[in-house]
Each structure stands twice: as C-alpha cells, then as structure tokens.
C-alpha positions as CSV (number, residue, x, y, z in Angstrom):
1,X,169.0,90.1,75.4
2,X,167.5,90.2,78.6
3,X,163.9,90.9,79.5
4,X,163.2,94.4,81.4
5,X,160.2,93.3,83.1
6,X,157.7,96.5,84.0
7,X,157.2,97.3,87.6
8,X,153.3,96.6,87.5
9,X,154.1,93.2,87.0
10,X,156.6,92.7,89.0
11,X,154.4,94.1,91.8
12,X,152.3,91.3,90.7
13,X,154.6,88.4,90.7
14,X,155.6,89.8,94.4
15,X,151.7,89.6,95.3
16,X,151.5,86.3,94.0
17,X,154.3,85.0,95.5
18,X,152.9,85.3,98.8
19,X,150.0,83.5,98.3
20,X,150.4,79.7,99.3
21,X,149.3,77.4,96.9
22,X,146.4,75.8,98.0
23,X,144.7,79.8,97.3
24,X,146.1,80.0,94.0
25,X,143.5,79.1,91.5
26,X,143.4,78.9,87.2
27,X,141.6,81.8,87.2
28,X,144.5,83.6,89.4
29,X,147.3,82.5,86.8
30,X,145.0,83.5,83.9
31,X,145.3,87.0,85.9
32,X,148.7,86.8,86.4
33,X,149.8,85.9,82.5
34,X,146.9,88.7,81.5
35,X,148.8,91.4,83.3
36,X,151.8,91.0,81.7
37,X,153.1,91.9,78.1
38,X,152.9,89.1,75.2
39,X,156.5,88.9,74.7
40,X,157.0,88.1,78.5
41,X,154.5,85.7,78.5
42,X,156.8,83.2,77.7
43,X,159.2,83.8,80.9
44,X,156.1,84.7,83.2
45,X,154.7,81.3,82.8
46,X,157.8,79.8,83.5
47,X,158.1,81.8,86.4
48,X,154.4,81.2,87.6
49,X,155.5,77.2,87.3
50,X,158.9,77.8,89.5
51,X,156.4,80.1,92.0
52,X,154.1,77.5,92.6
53,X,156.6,74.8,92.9
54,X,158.5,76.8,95.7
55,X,154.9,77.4,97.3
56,X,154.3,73.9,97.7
57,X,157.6,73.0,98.7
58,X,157.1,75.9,101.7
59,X,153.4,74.6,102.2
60,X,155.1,71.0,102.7
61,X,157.6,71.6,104.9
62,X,155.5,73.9,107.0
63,X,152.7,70.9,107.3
64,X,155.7,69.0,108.1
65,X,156.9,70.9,110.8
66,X,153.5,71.4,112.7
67,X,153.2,67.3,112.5
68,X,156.4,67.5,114.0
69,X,155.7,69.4,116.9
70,X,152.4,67.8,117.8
71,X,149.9,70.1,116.6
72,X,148.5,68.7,114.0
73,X,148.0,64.7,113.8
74,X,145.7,61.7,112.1
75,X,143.5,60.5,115.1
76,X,144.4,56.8,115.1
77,X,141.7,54.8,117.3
78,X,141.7,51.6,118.6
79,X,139.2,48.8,119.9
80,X,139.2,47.8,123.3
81,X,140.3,44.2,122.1
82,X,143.6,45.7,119.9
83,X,144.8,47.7,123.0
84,X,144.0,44.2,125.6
85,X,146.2,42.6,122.6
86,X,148.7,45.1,122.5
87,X,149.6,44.9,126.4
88,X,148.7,41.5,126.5
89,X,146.0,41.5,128.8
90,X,142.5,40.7,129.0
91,X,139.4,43.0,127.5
92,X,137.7,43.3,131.1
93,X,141.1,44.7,132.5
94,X,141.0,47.4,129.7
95,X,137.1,48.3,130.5
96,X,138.2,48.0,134.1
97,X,140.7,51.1,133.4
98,X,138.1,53.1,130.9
99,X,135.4,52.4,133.7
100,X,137.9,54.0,136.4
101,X,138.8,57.2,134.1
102,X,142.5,56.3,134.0
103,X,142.2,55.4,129.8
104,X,140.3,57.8,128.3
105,X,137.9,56.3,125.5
106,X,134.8,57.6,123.2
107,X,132.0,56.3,122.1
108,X,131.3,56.1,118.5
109,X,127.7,54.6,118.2
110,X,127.7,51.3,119.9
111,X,131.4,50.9,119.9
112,X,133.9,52.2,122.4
113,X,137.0,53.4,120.8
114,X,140.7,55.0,122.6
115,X,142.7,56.8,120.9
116,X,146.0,55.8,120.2
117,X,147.9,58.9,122.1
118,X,145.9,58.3,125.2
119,X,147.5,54.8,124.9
120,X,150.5,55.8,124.6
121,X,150.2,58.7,127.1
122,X,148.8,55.6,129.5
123,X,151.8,53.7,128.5
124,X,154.0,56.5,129.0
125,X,152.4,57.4,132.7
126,X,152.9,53.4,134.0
127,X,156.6,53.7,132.5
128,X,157.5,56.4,134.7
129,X,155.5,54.7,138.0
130,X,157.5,51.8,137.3
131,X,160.9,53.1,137.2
C-alpha cells in the first residue's frame, strides 16, 4: 500500500528541499520528522537522508563550478627564492621586477611573498611579448 502523504508535510519537504545543506541543522530534521505523522516517519527519514544527499551533491558541483570559472580559488604564495628557482634565474632579478611593479608581491611580516596567479599572469604577459 502506498503512503498518501498530507499536504502540510509535503509543503514542508518542498521548504526543506531548498535549503542547501550547509543551513540544515539536527534541530531542522528534528522539525522536519516532528511535523509528520508516526507511520510516515519511517519514509520521511529516508527521504530527509536522499534530500540531504542531493543537497550536497548540488552544493558540490556548484563549488565546483565557481572554482572553474575563477571566482573562487586557494591563494597559493610563493617566496621570492621558489619563483627565482622556478624561472631559473637569480633572487636579485626577481626583487628587481617586484621593485619595478611588474610582479606584484605582499608583505607578510618580514617576508615578501607573490602569489602564484600573479606568476603565472607574469608568465603569461612575457609569453605573449615573446611571440
């Protein structure tokens, strides 16, 4: 026999279906499985599981997505000796080209650090010069 599930919780299972995962809390699924009748409870937890498995998969390949495209990324920095290593030059010529503005660097206490995009952008830059 199959369960007729009332429209109040259905409303609910809608509400919580839009919620991403990362909002939905213990106390939320204690809501959810309190709103609806003991005999369903059975099928509305299963359904809660399946609703925050689909959540995360969304959340995932939305974070995914935005990581594609640039707009969200894990700074990476490096010291001025890993990028003189990297193009196999010396240290002073890398200060030379933080000193004239060309590489773009910060400074994180006593330590002067560039950031692996302005590397490659740098890189990038010189590529299309040379060609």
């Amino acid at each position: 026999m199959k369960a007729i599930i009332p429209d109040s919780v259905r409303s609910e299972i809608r509400r919580q279906e839009s919620v991403p995962p990362i909002l939905l809390t213990p106390k939320d699924r204690e809501d959810f499985l309190r709103s609806v009748p003991e005999d369903l409870r059975s099928d509305a937890e299963t359904h809660w599981n399946d609703m925050v498995k689909e959540n995360e998969r969304k959340v995932g390949d939305f974070l995914d997505k935005i990581e594609q495209t640039g707009q969200m990324r894990r700074v990476q920095y490096l010291t001025v000796k890993q990028v003189a290593d990297r193009w196999q030059v010396s240290e002073r010529q890398v200060w030379r080209l933080i000193g004239e503005g060309r590489l773009k660097s910060v400074k994180i206490g006593e330590c002067r650090r560039i950031d692996e995009a302005a590397v490659r952008a740098f890189e990038q830059s010189n590529r299309a010069t040379a060609a």
